[in-house]
C-alpha positions as CSV (number, residue, x, y, z in Angstrom):
1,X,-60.0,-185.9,57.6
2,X,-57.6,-183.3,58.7
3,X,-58.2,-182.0,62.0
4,X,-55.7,-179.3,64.2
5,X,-55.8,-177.0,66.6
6,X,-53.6,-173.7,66.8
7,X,-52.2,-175.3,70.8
8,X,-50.9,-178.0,68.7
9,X,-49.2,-176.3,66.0
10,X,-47.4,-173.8,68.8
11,X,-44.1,-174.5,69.0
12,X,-43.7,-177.1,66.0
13,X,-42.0,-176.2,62.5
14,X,-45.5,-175.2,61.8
15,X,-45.0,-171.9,63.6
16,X,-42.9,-169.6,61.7
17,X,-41.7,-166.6,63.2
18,X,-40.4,-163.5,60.8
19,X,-36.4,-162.9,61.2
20,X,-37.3,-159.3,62.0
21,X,-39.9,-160.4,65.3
22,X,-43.2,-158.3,63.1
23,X,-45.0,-161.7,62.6
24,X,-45.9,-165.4,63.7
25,X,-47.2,-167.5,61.1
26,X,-49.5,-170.7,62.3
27,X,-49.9,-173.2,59.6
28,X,-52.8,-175.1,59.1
29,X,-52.5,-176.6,56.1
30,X,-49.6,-176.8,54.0
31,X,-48.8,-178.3,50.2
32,X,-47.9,-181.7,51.8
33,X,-51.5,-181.7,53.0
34,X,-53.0,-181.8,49.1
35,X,-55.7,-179.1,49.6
36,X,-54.7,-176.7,46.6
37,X,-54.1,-173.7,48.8
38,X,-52.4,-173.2,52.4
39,X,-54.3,-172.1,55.4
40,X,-52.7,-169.7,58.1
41,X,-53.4,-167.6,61.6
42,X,-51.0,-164.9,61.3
43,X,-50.2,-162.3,64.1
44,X,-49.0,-159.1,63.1
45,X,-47.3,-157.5,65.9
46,X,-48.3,-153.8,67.0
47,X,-46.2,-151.0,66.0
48,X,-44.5,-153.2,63.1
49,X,-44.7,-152.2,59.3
50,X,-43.8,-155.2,56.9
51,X,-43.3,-154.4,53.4
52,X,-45.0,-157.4,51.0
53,X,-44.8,-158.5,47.4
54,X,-46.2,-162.1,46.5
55,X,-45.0,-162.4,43.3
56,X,-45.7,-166.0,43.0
57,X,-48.5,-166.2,45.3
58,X,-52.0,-165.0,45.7
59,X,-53.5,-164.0,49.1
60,X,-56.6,-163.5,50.9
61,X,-56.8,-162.4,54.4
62,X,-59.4,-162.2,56.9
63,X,-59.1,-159.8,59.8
64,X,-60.8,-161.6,63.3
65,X,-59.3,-159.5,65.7
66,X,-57.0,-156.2,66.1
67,X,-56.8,-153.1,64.0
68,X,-53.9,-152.0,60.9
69,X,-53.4,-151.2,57.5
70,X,-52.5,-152.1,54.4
71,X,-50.8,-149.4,51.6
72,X,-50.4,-150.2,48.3
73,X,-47.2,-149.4,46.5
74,X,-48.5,-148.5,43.4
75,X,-51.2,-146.0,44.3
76,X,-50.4,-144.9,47.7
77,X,-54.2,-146.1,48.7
78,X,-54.2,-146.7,52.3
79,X,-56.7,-149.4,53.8
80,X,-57.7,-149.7,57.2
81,X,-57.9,-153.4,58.7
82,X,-60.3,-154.3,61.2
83,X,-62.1,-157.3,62.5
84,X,-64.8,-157.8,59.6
85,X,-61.8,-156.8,57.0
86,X,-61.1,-159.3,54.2
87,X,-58.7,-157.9,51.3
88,X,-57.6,-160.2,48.8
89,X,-53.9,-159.7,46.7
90,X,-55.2,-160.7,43.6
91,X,-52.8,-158.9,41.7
92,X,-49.7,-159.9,43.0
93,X,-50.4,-156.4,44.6
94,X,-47.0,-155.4,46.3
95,X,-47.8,-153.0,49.9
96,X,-46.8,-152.7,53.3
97,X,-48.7,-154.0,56.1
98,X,-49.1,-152.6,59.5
99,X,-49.9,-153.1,63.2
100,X,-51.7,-150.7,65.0
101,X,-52.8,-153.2,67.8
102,X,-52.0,-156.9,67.5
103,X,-53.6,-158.4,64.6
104,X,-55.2,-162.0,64.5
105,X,-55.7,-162.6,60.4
106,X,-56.9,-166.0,58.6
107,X,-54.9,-165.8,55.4
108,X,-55.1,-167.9,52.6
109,X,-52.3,-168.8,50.0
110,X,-52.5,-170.2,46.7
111,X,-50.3,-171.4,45.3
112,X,-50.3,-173.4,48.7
113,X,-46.8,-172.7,51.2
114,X,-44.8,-175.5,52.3
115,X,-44.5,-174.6,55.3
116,X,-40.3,-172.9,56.0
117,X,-40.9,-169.7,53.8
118,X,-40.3,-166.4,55.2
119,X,-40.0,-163.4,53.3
120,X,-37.3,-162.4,51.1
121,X,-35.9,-158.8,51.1
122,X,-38.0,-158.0,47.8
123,X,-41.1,-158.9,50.0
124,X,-41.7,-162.2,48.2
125,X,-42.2,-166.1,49.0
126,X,-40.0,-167.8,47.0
127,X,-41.9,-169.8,44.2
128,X,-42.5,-173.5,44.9
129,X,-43.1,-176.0,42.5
């Protein structure tokens, strides 16, 4: 049985911070931990926009606290985020993500992270094997 807490995960390689301060990325479970999928608490950072493309990797995100938006790139559709909110990237759907007011999201990757990605500048995670 795996069993963590966010406290302990503070502070360890398990807490990755963007290069550009928009995010912190808490993960729970990683590839190494042989779930199929990767498990994060990711705070985006009022007032920050973050442009995403998950080209190898599909997404689901819960929203459990704070307020955003998400834009798709293709369509220009422009989703508001609030807690309650799930959206899911199930088409590799490139967009840019923004913080109104802090946001606390669950997210959800599979393939599953290994745990050092941060984006690239095309928005991506690079693919793992």
């Amino acid at each position: 049985m795996l069993v963590r807490k966010i406290e302990e995960i503070k502070a360890t390689d398990r807490e990755v911070f963007a290069e550009n301060k928009n995010w912190v990325s808490r993960r729970l479970l990683l590839k190494k931990d042989n779930m199929g999928f990767s498990l994060h608490e990711t705070i985006i950072f009022a007032g920050t926009e973050t442009h995403i493309w998950y080209k190898h990797h599909l997404e689901a995100v819960y929203c459990v606290e704070g307020e955003g938006e998400i834009e798709t790139v293709a369509d220009g559709k422009v989703y508001r985020i609030t807690p309650g909110t799930m959206y899911a990237l199930n088409n590799h759907d490139e967009h840019y993500l923004r913080g109104r007011k802090d946001m606390r999201l669950i997210c959800v990757f599979n393939p599953p992270l290994t745990g050092t990605e941060v984006h690239l500048p095309d928005g991506s995670y690079p693919a793992n094997e």
